[in-house]
RODOZA-363578 format. One line per field, with one value per atom (N, C-alpha, C, O, CB): x, y, z; residue in one letter. Coordinates in steps of 0.001 Angstrom, whole numbers, plus 500000, padded with zeros to 6 digits. Glycine has a CB too. Example, Ala and Ser with C-alpha at 12.3 -4.5 7.8 and 13.67 -1.06 7.14 Angstrom:
# RODOZA-363578
c1 = 513190|512300|513200|514236|511308|512850|513670|512900|513409|514084
c2 = 494310|495500|496700|496681|495527|497750|498940|500030|501138|499402
c3 = 507800|507800|507800|508465|509046|507080|507140|507870|508039|505725
resn = a|a|a|a|a|s|s|s|s|s
# end
This chain:
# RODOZA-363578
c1 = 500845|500000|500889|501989|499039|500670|501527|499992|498845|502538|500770|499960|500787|501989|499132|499962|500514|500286|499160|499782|501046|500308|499183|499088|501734|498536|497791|497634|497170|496369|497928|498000|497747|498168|499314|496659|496349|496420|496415|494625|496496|497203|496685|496215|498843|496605|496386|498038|498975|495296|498029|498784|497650|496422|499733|498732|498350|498217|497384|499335|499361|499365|499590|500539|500884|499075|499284|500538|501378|498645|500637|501545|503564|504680|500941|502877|504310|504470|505611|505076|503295|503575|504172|505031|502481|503461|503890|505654|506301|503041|506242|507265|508302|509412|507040|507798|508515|508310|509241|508229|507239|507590|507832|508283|506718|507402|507964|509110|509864|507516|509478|510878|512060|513019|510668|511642|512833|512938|514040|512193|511779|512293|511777|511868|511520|511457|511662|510845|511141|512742|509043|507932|506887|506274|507407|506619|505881|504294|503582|505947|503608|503031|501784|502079|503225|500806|499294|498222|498297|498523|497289|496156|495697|496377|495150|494847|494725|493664|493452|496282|492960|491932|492170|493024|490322|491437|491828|492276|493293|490776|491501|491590|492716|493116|489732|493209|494108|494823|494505|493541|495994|497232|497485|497689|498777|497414|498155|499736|499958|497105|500624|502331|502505|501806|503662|503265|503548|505238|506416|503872|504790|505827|506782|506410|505332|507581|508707|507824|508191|509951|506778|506565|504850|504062|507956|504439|503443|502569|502961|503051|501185|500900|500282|499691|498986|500515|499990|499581|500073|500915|497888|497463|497394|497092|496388|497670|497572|496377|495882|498049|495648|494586|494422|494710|493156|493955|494210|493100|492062|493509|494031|493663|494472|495415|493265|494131|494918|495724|495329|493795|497045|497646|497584|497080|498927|498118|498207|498565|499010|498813|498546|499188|500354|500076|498229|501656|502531|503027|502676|503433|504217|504514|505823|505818|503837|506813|508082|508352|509164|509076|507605|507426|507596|507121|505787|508141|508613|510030|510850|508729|510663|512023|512565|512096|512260|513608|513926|515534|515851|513106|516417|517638|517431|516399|518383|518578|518772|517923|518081|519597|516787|516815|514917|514432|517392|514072|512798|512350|512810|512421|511414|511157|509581|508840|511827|509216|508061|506764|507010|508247|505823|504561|503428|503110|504410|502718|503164|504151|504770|501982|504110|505005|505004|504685|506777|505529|505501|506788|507826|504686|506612|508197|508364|507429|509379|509397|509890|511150|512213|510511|511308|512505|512589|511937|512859|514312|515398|516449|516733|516996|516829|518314|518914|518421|519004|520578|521281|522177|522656|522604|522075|522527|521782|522207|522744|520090|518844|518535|517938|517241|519085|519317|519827|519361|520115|521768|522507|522255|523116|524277|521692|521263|520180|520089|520820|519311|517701|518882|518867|515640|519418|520255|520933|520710|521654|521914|522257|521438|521623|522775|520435|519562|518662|518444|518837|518101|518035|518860|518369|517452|520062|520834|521164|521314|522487|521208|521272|520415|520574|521388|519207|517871|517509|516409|516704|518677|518576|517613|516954|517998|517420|516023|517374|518589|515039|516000|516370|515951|514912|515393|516678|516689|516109|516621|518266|514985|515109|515790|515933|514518|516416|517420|518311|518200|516886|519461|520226|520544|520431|521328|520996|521197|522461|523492|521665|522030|523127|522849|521870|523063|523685|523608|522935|523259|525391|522316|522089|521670|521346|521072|521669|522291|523238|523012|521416|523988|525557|525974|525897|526705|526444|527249|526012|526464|528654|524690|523791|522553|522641|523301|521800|520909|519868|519314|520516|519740|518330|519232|518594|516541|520643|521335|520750|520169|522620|520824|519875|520503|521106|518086|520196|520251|518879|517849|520968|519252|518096|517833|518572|517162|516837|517227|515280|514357|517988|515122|513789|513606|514331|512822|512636|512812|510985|510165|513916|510400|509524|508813|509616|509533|507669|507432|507082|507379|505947|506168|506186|505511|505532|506710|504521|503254|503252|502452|502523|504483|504951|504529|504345|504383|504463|503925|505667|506415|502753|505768|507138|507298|506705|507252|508322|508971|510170|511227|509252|509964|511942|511634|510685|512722|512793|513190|514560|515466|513550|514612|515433|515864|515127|514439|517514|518379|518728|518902|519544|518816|519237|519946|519865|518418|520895|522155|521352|522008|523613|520314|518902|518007|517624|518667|516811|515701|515622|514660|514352|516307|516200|516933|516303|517056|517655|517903|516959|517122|518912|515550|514840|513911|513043|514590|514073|513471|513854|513377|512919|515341|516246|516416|516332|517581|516604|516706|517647|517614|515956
c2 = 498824|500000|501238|501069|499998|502260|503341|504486|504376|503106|505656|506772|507976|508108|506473|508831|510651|510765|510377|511951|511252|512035|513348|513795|512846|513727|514987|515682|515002|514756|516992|517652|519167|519837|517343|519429|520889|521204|520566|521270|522749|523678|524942|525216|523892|525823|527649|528062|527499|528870|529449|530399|531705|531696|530459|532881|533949|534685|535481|534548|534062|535312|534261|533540|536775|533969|533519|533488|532599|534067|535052|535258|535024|534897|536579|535097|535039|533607|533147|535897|532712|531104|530650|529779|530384|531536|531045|531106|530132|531840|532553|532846|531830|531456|534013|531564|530119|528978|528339|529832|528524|527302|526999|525947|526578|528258|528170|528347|527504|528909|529481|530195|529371|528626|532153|529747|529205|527454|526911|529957|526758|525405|524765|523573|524415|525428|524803|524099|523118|524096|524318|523719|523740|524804|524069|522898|522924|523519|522594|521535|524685|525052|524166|523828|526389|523828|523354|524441|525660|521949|523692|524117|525306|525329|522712|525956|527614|528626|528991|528633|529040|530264|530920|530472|530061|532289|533474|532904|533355|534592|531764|531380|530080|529832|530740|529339|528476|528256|528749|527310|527318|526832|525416|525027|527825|524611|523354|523537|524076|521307|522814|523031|521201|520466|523852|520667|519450|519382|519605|519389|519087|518982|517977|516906|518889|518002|516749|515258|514083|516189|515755|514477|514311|513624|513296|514840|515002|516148|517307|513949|515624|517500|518422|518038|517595|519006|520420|521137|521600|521301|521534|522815|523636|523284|522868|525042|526475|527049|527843|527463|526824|527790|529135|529202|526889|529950|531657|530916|530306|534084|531368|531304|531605|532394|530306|531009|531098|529597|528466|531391|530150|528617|527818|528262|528670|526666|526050|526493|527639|525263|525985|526857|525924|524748|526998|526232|525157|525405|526475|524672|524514|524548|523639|522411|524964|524322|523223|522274|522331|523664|521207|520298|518813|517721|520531|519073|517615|517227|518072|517939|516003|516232|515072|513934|516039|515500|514160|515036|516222|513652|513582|514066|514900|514906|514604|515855|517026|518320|519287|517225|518024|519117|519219|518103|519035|520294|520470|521081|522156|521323|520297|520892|520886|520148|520003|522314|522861|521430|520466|524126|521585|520399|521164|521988|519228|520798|519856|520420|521484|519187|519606|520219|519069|517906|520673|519723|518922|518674|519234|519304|517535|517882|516861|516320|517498|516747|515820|514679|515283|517011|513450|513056|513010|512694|511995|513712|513658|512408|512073|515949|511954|511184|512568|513695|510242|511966|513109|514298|515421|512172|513299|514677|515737|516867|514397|515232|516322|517247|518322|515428|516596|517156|518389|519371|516417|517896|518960|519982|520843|518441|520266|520957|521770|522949|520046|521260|521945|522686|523913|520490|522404|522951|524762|525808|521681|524430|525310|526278|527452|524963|525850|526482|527297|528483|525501|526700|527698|528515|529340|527378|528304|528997|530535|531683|527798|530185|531441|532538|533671|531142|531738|532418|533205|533677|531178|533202|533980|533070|533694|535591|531995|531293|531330|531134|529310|531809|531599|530114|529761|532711|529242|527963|527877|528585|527398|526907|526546|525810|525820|526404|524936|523798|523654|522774|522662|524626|524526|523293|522404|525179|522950|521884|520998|521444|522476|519944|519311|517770|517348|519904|516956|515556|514874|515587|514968|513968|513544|511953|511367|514448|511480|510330|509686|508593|509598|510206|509651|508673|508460|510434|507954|506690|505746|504638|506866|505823|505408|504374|504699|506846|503505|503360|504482|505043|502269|504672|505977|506894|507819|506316|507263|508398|509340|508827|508081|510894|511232|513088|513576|510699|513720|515261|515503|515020|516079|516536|517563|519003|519703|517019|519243|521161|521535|521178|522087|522186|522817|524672|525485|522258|524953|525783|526711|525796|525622|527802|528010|528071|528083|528554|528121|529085|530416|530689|528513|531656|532587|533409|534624|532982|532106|531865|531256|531375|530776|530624|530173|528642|528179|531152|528246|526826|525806|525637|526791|525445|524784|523257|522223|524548|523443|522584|521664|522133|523217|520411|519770|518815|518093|518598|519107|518206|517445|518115|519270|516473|514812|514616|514736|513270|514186|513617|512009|511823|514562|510972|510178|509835|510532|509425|508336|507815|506646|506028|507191|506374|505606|505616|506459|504701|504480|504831|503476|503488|504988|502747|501567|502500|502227|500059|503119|503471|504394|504535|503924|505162|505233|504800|505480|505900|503360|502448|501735|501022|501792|502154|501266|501114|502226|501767|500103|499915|499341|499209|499557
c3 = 500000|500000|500000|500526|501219|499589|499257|499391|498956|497458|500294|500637|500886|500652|501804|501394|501225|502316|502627|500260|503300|504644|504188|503045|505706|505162|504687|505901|506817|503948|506177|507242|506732|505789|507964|508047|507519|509179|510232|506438|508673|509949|509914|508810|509892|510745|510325|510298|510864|511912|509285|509407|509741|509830|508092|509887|510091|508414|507982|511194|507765|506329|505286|505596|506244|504248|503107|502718|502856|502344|501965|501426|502263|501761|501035|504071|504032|504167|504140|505127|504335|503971|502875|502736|503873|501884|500725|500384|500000|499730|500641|500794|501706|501328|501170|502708|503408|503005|502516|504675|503094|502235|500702|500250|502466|499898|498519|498406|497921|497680|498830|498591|499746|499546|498995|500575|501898|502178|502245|503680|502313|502181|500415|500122|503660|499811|498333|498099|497417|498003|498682|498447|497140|497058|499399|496252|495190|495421|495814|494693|495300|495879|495196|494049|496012|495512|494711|494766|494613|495479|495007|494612|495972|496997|494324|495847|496799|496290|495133|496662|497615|497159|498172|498938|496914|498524|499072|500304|500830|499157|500938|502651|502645|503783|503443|501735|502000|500694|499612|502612|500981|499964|500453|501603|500073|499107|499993|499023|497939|499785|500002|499613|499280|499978|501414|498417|498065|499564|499284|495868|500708|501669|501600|502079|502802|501275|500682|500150|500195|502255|499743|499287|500013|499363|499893|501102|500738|501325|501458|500797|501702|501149|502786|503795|499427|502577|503712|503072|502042|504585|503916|503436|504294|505434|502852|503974|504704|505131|504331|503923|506405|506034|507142|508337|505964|506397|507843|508669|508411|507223|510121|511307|512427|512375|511409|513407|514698|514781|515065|516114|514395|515017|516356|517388|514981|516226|517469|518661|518594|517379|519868|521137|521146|520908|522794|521383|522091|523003|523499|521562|523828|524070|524585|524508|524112|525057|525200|525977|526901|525390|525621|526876|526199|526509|527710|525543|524555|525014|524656|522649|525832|526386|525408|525414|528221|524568|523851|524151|524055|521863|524613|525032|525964|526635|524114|526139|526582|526696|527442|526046|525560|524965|525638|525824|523053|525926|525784|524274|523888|526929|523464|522143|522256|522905|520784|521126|521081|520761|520037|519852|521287|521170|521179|522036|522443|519997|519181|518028|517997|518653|517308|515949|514963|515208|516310|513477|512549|512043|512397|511690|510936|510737|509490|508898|512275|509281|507819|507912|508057|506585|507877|507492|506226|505231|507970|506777|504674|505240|506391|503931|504099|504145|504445|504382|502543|504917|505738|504478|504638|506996|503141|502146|501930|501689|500821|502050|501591|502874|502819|501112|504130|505592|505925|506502|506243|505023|505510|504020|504199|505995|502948|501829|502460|502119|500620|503379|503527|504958|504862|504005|505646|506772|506449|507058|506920|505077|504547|504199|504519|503820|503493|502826|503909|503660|501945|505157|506014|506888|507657|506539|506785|507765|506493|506910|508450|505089|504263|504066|503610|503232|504655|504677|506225|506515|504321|507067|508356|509147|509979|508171|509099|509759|511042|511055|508917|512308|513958|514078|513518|515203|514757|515063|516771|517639|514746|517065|518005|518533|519755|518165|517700|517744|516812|515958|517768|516857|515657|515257|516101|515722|513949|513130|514118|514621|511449|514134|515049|515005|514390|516679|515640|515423|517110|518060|514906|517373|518612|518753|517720|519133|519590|519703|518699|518180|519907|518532|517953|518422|519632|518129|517689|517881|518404|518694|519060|518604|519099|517651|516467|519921|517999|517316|517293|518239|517611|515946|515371|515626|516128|516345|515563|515412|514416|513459|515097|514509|513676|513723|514679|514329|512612|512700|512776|512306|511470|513628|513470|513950|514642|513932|513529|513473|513922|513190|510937|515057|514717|514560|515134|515984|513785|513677|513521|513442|512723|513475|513273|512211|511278|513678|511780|510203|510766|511929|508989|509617|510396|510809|511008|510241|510989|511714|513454|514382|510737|513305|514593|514922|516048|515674|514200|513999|513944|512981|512153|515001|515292|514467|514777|517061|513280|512597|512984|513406|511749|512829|512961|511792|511483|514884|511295|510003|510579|511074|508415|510509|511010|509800|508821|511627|509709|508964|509455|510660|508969|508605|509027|507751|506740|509713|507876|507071|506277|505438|508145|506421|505839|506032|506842|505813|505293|505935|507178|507946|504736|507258|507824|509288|510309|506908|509440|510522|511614|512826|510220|510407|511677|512388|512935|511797|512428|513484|514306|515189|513187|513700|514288|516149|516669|513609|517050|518139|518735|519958|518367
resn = x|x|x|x|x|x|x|x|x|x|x|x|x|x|x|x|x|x|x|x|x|x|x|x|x|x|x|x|x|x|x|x|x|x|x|x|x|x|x|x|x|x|x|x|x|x|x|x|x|x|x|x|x|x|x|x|x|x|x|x|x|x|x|x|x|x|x|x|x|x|x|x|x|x|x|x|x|x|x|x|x|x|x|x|x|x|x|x|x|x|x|x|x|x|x|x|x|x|x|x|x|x|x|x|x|x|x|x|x|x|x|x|x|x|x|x|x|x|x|x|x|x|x|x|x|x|x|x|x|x|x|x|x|x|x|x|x|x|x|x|x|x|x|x|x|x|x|x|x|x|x|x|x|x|x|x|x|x|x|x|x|x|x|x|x|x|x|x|x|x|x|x|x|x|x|x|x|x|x|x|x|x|x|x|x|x|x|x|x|x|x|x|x|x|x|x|x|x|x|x|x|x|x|x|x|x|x|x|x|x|x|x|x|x|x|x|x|x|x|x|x|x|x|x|x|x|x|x|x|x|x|x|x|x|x|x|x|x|x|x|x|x|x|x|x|x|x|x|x|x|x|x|x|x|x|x|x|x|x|x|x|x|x|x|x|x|x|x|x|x|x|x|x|x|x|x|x|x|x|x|x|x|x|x|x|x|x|x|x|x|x|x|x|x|x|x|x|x|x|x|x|x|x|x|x|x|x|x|x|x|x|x|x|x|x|x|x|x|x|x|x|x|x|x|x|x|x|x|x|x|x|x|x|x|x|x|x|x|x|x|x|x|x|x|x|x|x|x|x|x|x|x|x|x|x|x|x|x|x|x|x|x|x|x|x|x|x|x|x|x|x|x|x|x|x|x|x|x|x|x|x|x|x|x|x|x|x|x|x|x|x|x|x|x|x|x|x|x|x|x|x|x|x|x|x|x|x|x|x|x|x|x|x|x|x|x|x|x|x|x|x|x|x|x|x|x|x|x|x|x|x|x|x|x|x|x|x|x|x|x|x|x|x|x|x|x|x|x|x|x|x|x|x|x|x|x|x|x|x|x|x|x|x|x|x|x|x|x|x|x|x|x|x|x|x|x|x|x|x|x|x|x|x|x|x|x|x|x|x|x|x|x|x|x|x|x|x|x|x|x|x|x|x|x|x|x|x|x|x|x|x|x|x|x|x|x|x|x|x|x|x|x|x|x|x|x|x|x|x|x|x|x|x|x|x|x|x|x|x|x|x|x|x|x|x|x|x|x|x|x|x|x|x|x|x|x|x|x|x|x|x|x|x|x|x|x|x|x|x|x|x|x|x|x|x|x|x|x|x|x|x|x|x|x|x|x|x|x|x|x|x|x|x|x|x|x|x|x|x|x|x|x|x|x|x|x|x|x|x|x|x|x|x|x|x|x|x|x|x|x|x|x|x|x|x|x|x|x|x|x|x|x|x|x|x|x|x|x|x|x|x|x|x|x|x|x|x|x|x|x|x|x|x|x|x|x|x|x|x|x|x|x|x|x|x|x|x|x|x|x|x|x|x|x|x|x|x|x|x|x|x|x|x|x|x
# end
């Protein structure tokens, strides 16, 4: 069986959605009328619609670290990882979690980076060295 995730969310502004996920992470934009956009998200799809985003908050403890909840996010293999990495660090994106590696040397070793859109809707995109490694135990 083969499927698409589908996830819809509020922003505050269209246009500066569009600008982030078109322009800044390199999203194929689809189909859209005055109140929403869906974006082709690495593969599959999110739509935009105006509103009030989610509430979060940082209460997600993985490692070290407390990360924003809820949140969305993407795995890349770790070349499309450290490319989407670059690509936001050129684009001035503030990191909640700068790009970094964690559990190293570990099973499900993994990069990852979270960051906002700018709507405030908290993103982490995960690098791994396959796909077999993220289940790994």
């Amino acid at each position: 069986m083969q499927s698409l995730f589908h996830l819809a969310y509020h922003v505050t502004d269209l246009d500066a959605a569009r600008r982030f996920y078109g322009g800044v992470l390199g999203c194929r934009e689809g189909r859209s009328t005055d109140t929403w956009v869906d974006f082709d998200f690495f593969g599959h799809q999110i739509s935009l619609h105006l509103g009030q985003p989610f509430a979060v908050a940082n209460t997600g403890k993985v490692g070290n670290h407390m990360v924003p909840m809820p949140h969305l996010g993407v795995i890349l293999l770790k070349p499309e990882w450290l490319a989407l990495a670059e690509r936001l660090k050129a684009a001035g994106t503030q990191f909640v979690l700068e790009p970094q590696v964690r559990f190293e040397g570990e099973p499900g070793e993994q990069w990852t980076m979270f960051f906002y859109d700018p709507s405030g809707n908290p993103i982490e995109v995960k690098g791994f060295t396959s796909w077999d490694a993220v289940y790994a135990h």
